[in-house]
C-alpha positions in Angstrom: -10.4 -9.7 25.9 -10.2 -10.4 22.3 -7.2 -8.3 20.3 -8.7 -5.6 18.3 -8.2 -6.8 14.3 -6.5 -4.6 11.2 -6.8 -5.9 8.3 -3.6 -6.2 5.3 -4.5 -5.6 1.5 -1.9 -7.6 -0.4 -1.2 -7.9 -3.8 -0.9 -11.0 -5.7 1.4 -9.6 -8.8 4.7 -10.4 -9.9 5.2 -8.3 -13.2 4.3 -5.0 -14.3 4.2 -3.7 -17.8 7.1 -1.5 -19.2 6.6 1.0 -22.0 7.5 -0.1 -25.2 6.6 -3.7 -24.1 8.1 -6.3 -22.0 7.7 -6.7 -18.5 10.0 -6.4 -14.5 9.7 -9.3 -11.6 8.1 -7.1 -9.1 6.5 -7.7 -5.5 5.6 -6.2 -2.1 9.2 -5.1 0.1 9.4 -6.9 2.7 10.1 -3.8 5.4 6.7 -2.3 4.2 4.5 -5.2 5.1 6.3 -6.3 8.3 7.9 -3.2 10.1 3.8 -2.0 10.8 2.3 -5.3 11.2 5.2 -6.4 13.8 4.5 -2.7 15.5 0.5 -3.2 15.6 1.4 -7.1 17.4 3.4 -5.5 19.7 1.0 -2.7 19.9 -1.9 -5.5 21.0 -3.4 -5.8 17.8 -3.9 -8.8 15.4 -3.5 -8.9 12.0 -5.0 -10.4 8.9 -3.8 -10.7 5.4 -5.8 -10.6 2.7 -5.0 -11.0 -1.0 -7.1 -10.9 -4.5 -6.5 -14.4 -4.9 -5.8 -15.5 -1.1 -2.8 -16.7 -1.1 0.7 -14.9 0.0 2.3 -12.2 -1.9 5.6 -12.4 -3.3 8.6 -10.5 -1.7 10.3 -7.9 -3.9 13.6 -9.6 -4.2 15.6 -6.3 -3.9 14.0 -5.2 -0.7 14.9 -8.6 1.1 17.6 -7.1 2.6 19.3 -5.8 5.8 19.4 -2.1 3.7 16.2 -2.0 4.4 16.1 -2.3 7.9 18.5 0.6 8.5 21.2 -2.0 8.7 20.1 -4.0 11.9 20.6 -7.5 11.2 18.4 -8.3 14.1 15.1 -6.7 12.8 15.7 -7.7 9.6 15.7 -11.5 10.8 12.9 -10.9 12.7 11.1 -9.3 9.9 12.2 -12.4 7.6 11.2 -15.2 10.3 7.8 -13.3 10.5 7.0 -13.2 7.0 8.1 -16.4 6.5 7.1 -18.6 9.5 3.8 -16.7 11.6 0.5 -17.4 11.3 -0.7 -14.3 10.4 1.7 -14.3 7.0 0.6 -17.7 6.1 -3.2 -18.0 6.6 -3.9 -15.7 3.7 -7.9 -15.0 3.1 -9.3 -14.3 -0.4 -10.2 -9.8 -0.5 -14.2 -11.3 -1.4 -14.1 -14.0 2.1 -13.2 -11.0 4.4 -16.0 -9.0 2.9 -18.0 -11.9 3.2 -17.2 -12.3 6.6 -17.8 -8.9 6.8 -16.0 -5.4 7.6 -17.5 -3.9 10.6 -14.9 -6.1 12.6 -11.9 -4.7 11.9 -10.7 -1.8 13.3 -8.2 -0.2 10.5 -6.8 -1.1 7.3 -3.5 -1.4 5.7 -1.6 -1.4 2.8 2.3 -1.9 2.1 3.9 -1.1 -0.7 6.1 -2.9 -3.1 5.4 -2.1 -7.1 2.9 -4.8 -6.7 -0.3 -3.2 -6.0 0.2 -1.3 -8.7 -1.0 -4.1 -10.7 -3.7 -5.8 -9.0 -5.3 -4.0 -5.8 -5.5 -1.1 -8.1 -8.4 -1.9 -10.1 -9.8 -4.7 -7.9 -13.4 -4.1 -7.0 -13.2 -5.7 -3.8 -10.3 -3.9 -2.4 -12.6 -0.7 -3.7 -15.3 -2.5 -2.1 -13.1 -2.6 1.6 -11.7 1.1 1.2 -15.4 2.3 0.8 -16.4 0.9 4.4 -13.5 2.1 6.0 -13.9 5.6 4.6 -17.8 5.7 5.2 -16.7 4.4 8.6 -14.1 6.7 9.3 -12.1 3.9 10.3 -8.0 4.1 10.1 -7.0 3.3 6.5 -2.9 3.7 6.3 -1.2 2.8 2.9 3.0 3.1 2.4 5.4 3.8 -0.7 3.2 2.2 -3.9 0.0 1.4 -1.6 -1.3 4.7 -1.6 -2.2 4.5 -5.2 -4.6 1.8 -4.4 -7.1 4.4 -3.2 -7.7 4.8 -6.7 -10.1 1.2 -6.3 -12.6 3.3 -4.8 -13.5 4.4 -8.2 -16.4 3.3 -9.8 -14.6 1.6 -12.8 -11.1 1.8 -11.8 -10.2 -0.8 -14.2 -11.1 1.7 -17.0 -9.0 4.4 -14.6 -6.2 2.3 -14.7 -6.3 2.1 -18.6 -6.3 6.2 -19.5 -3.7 6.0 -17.4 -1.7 3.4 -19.6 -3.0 5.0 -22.6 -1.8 8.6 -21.8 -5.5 9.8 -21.6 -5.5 11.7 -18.7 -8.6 13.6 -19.8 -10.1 10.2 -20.0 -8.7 9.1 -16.6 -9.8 12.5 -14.6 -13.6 12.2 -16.1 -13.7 8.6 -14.7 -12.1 9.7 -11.2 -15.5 12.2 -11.1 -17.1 11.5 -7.4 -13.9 9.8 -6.0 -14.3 9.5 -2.1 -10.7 11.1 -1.8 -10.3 14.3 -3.9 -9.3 16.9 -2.1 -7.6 14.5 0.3 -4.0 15.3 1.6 -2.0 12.5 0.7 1.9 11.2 -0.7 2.8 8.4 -2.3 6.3 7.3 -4.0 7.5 10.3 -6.1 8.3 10.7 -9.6 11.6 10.8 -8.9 12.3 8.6 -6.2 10.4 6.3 -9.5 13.0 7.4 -12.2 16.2 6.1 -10.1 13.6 2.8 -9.3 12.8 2.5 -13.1 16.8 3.3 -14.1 18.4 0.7 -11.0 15.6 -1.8 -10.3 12.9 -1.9 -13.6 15.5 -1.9 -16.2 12.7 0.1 -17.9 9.9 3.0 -17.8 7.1 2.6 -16.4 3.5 3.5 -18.0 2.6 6.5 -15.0 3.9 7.7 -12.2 2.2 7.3 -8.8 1.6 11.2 -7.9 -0.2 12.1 -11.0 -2.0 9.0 -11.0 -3.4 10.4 -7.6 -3.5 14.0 -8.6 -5.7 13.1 -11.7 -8.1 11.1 -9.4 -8.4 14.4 -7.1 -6.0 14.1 -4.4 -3.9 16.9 -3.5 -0.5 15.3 -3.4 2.9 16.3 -1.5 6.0 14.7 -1.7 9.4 15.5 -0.1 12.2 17.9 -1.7 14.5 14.8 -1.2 14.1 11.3 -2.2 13.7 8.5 0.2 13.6 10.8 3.1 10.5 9.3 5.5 7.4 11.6 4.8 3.8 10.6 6.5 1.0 12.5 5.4 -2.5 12.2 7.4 -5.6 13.7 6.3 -9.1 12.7 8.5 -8.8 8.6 8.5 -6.3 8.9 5.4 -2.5 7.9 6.8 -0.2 7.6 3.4 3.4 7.2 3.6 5.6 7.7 0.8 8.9 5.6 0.4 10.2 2.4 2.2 11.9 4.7 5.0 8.3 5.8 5.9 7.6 2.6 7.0 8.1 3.1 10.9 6.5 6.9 10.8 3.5 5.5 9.6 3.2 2.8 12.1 3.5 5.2 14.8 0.6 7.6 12.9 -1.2 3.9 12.2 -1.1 3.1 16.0 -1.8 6.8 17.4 -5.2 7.1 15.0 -6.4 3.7 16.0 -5.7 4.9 19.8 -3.1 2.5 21.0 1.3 3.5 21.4 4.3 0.7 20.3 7.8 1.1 20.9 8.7 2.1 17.1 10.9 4.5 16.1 
Protein backbone atom coordinates (compact mmCIF):
# COMPACT_ATOMS: atom_id res chain seq x y z
CA UNK A 1 0.00 0.00 0.00
CA UNK A 2 1.60 3.16 -0.85
CA UNK A 3 2.15 5.74 2.38
CA UNK A 4 -0.23 8.43 2.25
CA UNK A 5 2.02 11.90 1.35
CA UNK A 6 2.09 15.50 3.38
CA UNK A 7 3.71 17.78 1.98
CA UNK A 8 6.51 20.55 3.94
CA UNK A 9 6.55 24.32 2.80
CA UNK A 10 10.03 25.48 3.54
CA UNK A 11 11.63 28.63 3.37
CA UNK A 12 14.72 29.50 1.68
CA UNK A 13 15.72 32.88 3.75
CA UNK A 14 18.53 33.66 5.91
CA UNK A 15 17.98 37.38 6.83
CA UNK A 16 15.23 39.52 7.63
CA UNK A 17 15.03 43.22 7.68
CA UNK A 18 15.29 45.24 11.04
CA UNK A 19 13.84 48.68 11.49
CA UNK A 20 16.07 51.35 11.08
CA UNK A 21 18.10 49.22 8.58
CA UNK A 22 20.35 46.38 8.75
CA UNK A 23 19.52 42.89 8.83
CA UNK A 24 19.52 39.21 11.63
CA UNK A 25 20.92 35.60 10.33
CA UNK A 26 17.62 33.85 10.54
CA UNK A 27 16.22 30.30 9.55
CA UNK A 28 13.66 27.57 10.21
CA UNK A 29 14.21 25.82 14.15
CA UNK A 30 15.11 22.73 13.80
CA UNK A 31 12.35 21.13 16.56
CA UNK A 32 9.58 22.76 14.30
CA UNK A 33 10.33 21.06 11.09
CA UNK A 34 11.37 17.63 12.56
CA UNK A 35 9.37 16.88 15.81
CA UNK A 36 5.91 16.62 13.23
CA UNK A 37 7.54 15.22 10.27
CA UNK A 38 9.42 12.41 12.52
CA UNK A 39 5.66 11.98 14.27
CA UNK A 40 3.78 11.75 10.64
CA UNK A 41 6.85 8.77 9.67
CA UNK A 42 6.11 7.03 12.55
CA UNK A 43 2.55 7.76 12.11
CA UNK A 44 2.75 5.84 8.38
CA UNK A 45 3.04 8.84 6.42
CA UNK A 46 5.73 10.11 3.98
CA UNK A 47 6.91 13.31 3.69
CA UNK A 48 8.09 15.87 1.08
CA UNK A 49 9.92 19.10 1.33
CA UNK A 50 9.42 21.68 -0.78
CA UNK A 51 11.19 25.00 -0.89
CA UNK A 52 10.85 28.43 -3.26
CA UNK A 53 13.97 27.68 -4.65
CA UNK A 54 14.22 23.72 -3.99
CA UNK A 55 16.86 23.35 -2.16
CA UNK A 56 17.19 22.82 1.86
CA UNK A 57 16.37 25.44 4.31
CA UNK A 58 18.85 26.70 6.66
CA UNK A 59 18.59 25.80 10.51
CA UNK A 60 18.14 28.65 12.91
CA UNK A 61 21.38 28.41 14.70
CA UNK A 62 19.81 29.13 18.15
CA UNK A 63 17.25 26.48 17.93
CA UNK A 64 19.97 23.69 17.17
CA UNK A 65 19.84 22.71 20.49
CA UNK A 66 18.97 20.08 23.19
CA UNK A 67 16.71 23.20 24.81
CA UNK A 68 14.59 22.65 22.36
CA UNK A 69 13.87 19.24 22.68
CA UNK A 70 12.80 19.57 26.35
CA UNK A 71 16.32 18.46 27.20
CA UNK A 72 16.37 14.87 25.79
CA UNK A 73 19.67 14.45 24.22
CA UNK A 74 18.23 11.38 22.44
CA UNK A 75 15.51 13.22 20.41
CA UNK A 76 17.42 15.90 19.77
CA UNK A 77 20.07 13.56 17.99
CA UNK A 78 17.55 11.95 16.32
CA UNK A 79 16.08 15.17 15.16
CA UNK A 80 19.71 16.31 14.04
CA UNK A 81 20.57 12.89 12.13
CA UNK A 82 17.16 13.30 10.44
CA UNK A 83 17.53 16.69 9.23
CA UNK A 84 20.81 16.18 8.23
CA UNK A 85 21.15 12.63 6.86
CA UNK A 86 17.25 11.28 5.51
CA UNK A 87 16.05 11.34 2.26
CA UNK A 88 13.16 13.14 2.79
CA UNK A 89 15.46 16.41 4.25
CA UNK A 90 17.69 16.15 1.33
CA UNK A 91 15.62 15.59 -1.82
CA UNK A 92 14.25 19.12 -1.74
CA UNK A 93 11.59 19.89 -4.73
CA UNK A 94 11.18 23.51 -6.11
CA UNK A 95 7.16 24.93 -4.54
CA UNK A 96 6.32 25.41 -8.79
CA UNK A 97 7.56 21.24 -9.52
CA UNK A 98 5.16 19.92 -6.74
CA UNK A 99 2.36 21.97 -8.31
CA UNK A 100 3.41 20.84 -11.38
CA UNK A 101 3.30 17.47 -10.39
CA UNK A 102 0.21 18.36 -9.04
CA UNK A 103 -1.71 18.68 -5.52
CA UNK A 104 -4.45 16.33 -5.43
CA UNK A 105 -1.90 13.71 -4.11
CA UNK A 106 -1.05 14.84 -1.06
CA UNK A 107 -3.01 14.37 1.74
CA UNK A 108 -2.17 17.52 4.18
CA UNK A 109 0.24 20.24 4.33
CA UNK A 110 2.76 21.68 6.65
CA UNK A 111 4.57 24.41 7.72
CA UNK A 112 7.28 24.95 10.54
CA UNK A 113 8.32 27.84 11.79
CA UNK A 114 11.62 29.48 12.23
CA UNK A 115 11.59 33.61 11.37
CA UNK A 116 12.24 32.32 7.93
CA UNK A 117 8.97 32.19 6.30
CA UNK A 118 8.50 35.40 7.29
CA UNK A 119 10.59 36.44 4.43
CA UNK A 120 9.89 34.27 1.54
CA UNK A 121 6.81 31.84 1.75
CA UNK A 122 4.97 34.91 2.79
CA UNK A 123 4.47 36.58 -0.41
CA UNK A 124 5.31 33.63 -2.69
CA UNK A 125 2.59 33.00 -5.21
CA UNK A 126 3.15 29.42 -5.32
CA UNK A 127 2.95 28.62 -1.77
CA UNK A 128 -0.47 30.93 -2.15
CA UNK A 129 -0.99 28.84 -5.04
CA UNK A 130 -0.68 25.25 -2.67
CA UNK A 131 -2.68 26.76 0.40
CA UNK A 132 -5.61 27.58 -2.03
CA UNK A 133 -6.00 23.75 -3.08
CA UNK A 134 -5.67 22.58 0.31
CA UNK A 135 -8.31 25.01 1.54
CA UNK A 136 -10.74 24.52 -1.47
CA UNK A 137 -10.04 20.81 -0.71
CA UNK A 138 -10.58 20.87 2.89
CA UNK A 139 -7.52 19.09 3.16
CA UNK A 140 -5.32 19.29 6.60
CA UNK A 141 -3.11 22.47 6.38
CA UNK A 142 -1.14 22.75 9.95
CA UNK A 143 1.47 25.66 10.24
CA UNK A 144 3.75 26.15 13.82
CA UNK A 145 5.35 29.37 15.59
CA UNK A 146 6.15 31.87 12.45
CA UNK A 147 4.39 29.48 9.74
CA UNK A 148 1.10 30.56 10.45
CA UNK A 149 1.72 33.93 9.01
CA UNK A 150 2.22 32.34 5.66
CA UNK A 151 -1.53 31.95 5.21
CA UNK A 152 -1.23 35.45 4.32
CA UNK A 153 0.14 33.97 0.47
CA UNK A 154 -3.36 33.19 -0.17
CA UNK A 155 -3.85 36.82 -0.95
CA UNK A 156 -4.11 37.97 -4.20
CA UNK A 157 -1.05 40.26 -4.11
CA UNK A 158 0.52 39.34 -0.97
CA UNK A 159 3.68 40.79 -1.98
CA UNK A 160 1.97 44.22 -1.87
CA UNK A 161 0.39 42.86 1.67
CA UNK A 162 3.65 42.26 2.90
CA UNK A 163 4.81 45.90 1.97
CA UNK A 164 1.88 48.04 4.04
CA UNK A 165 2.88 45.99 6.49
CA UNK A 166 6.63 47.25 6.27
CA UNK A 167 5.41 50.53 5.58
CA UNK A 168 3.10 50.91 8.60
CA UNK A 169 0.04 51.17 6.23
CA UNK A 170 -2.23 49.01 7.81
CA UNK A 171 -5.20 50.68 6.06
CA UNK A 172 -3.33 49.79 2.96
CA UNK A 173 -2.59 46.22 4.07
CA UNK A 174 -6.39 45.39 5.39
CA UNK A 175 -7.87 46.77 1.81
CA UNK A 176 -5.48 44.26 0.08
CA UNK A 177 -6.38 41.24 2.53
CA UNK A 178 -10.29 41.95 1.13
CA UNK A 179 -11.57 38.25 0.02
CA UNK A 180 -8.87 36.40 2.02
CA UNK A 181 -9.90 32.56 2.18
CA UNK A 182 -9.21 32.76 6.09
CA UNK A 183 -10.89 35.78 7.73
CA UNK A 184 -12.80 34.89 10.27
CA UNK A 185 -10.67 31.82 10.79
CA UNK A 186 -9.61 30.83 14.47
CA UNK A 187 -6.03 30.77 14.45
CA UNK A 188 -2.48 31.74 16.71
CA UNK A 189 0.73 32.31 15.69
CA UNK A 190 3.98 33.56 17.68
CA UNK A 191 2.88 36.55 19.96
CA UNK A 192 3.91 40.00 20.18
CA UNK A 193 5.53 39.32 23.12
CA UNK A 194 6.88 36.02 22.98
CA UNK A 195 8.51 38.47 19.60
CA UNK A 196 9.79 41.33 21.90
CA UNK A 197 12.14 38.95 24.21
CA UNK A 198 13.03 37.18 20.43
CA UNK A 199 13.76 40.69 18.92
CA UNK A 200 15.69 41.85 22.53
CA UNK A 201 17.83 38.11 22.94
CA UNK A 202 18.00 36.67 19.41
CA UNK A 203 17.37 39.75 16.57
CA UNK A 204 19.60 42.21 18.22
CA UNK A 205 16.82 44.48 16.71
CA UNK A 206 12.99 45.28 15.97
CA UNK A 207 11.36 43.86 13.71
CA UNK A 208 9.07 45.74 10.96
CA UNK A 209 5.43 43.82 12.36
CA UNK A 210 4.45 41.49 14.50
CA UNK A 211 2.89 38.12 13.46
CA UNK A 212 -0.71 38.52 15.24
CA UNK A 213 -1.65 41.77 13.72
CA UNK A 214 -0.22 40.77 10.57
CA UNK A 215 -2.96 38.08 10.75
CA UNK A 216 -5.62 40.10 12.40
CA UNK A 217 -5.31 42.78 9.52
CA UNK A 218 -5.69 40.01 6.87
CA UNK A 219 -9.07 38.88 8.86
CA UNK A 220 -8.15 36.18 11.10
CA UNK A 221 -9.45 36.21 14.49
CA UNK A 222 -6.34 35.56 16.47
CA UNK A 223 -5.71 34.07 20.16
CA UNK A 224 -2.58 33.72 21.81
CA UNK A 225 -1.74 32.50 25.33
CA UNK A 226 -1.64 34.73 28.66
CA UNK A 227 1.99 33.25 28.95
CA UNK A 228 4.73 33.10 26.63
CA UNK A 229 6.10 29.92 25.13
CA UNK A 230 3.47 27.89 26.83
CA UNK A 231 2.26 25.17 23.92
CA UNK A 232 -1.06 26.53 22.44
CA UNK A 233 -2.80 24.66 19.18
CA UNK A 234 -5.59 26.34 17.77
CA UNK A 235 -7.80 24.41 15.07
CA UNK A 236 -10.49 25.88 13.07
CA UNK A 237 -12.22 23.53 10.06
CA UNK A 238 -8.85 22.23 8.14
CA UNK A 239 -6.84 25.20 9.81
CA UNK A 240 -4.24 23.60 12.63
CA UNK A 241 -1.93 26.70 13.78
CA UNK A 242 0.40 26.40 16.54
CA UNK A 243 1.96 29.16 18.16
CA UNK A 244 5.59 28.83 19.75
CA UNK A 245 8.39 26.16 19.42
CA UNK A 246 6.83 24.23 22.52
CA UNK A 247 3.70 23.67 20.26
CA UNK A 248 5.50 21.63 18.16
CA UNK A 249 4.33 18.09 19.53
CA UNK A 250 0.53 19.40 20.25
CA UNK A 251 0.20 20.12 16.75
CA UNK A 252 1.49 16.90 15.52
CA UNK A 253 -0.96 15.06 17.52
CA UNK A 254 -3.92 17.68 16.08
CA UNK A 255 -1.80 17.17 12.51
CA UNK A 256 -2.12 13.31 12.81
CA UNK A 257 -5.86 13.20 14.42
CA UNK A 258 -7.37 15.58 11.40
CA UNK A 259 -5.58 13.54 8.74
CA UNK A 260 -7.15 10.32 10.61
CA UNK A 261 -4.11 8.38 11.73
CA UNK A 262 -2.58 8.33 15.94
CA UNK A 263 1.63 8.49 16.66
CA UNK A 264 3.11 8.02 19.92
CA UNK A 265 3.83 11.94 20.59
CA UNK A 266 3.49 13.60 23.50
Amino acid sequence: MTKAQILILGSNATQIELRGGGTATIGQYLNEMTVPALALIDAGYEVVLATPKGTKPHVDEVSDTVEHFDGDQAAYDRASRFFDDHAAMNDVRTLRSVIEGGLDGYAGVFVPGGHAPVVDLMEDPDAGAILRHFHTTGKPTALLCHGPVVIAAALADAPAFRAALIEGDDAKAASLAEGWIYAGYRMTVFSASEEKIAEQHLLKGELYFDMPKALRISGGSVSVTPNDFVSNVVVDRELITGQNPASDHALAKALIKKLGGSAAVG
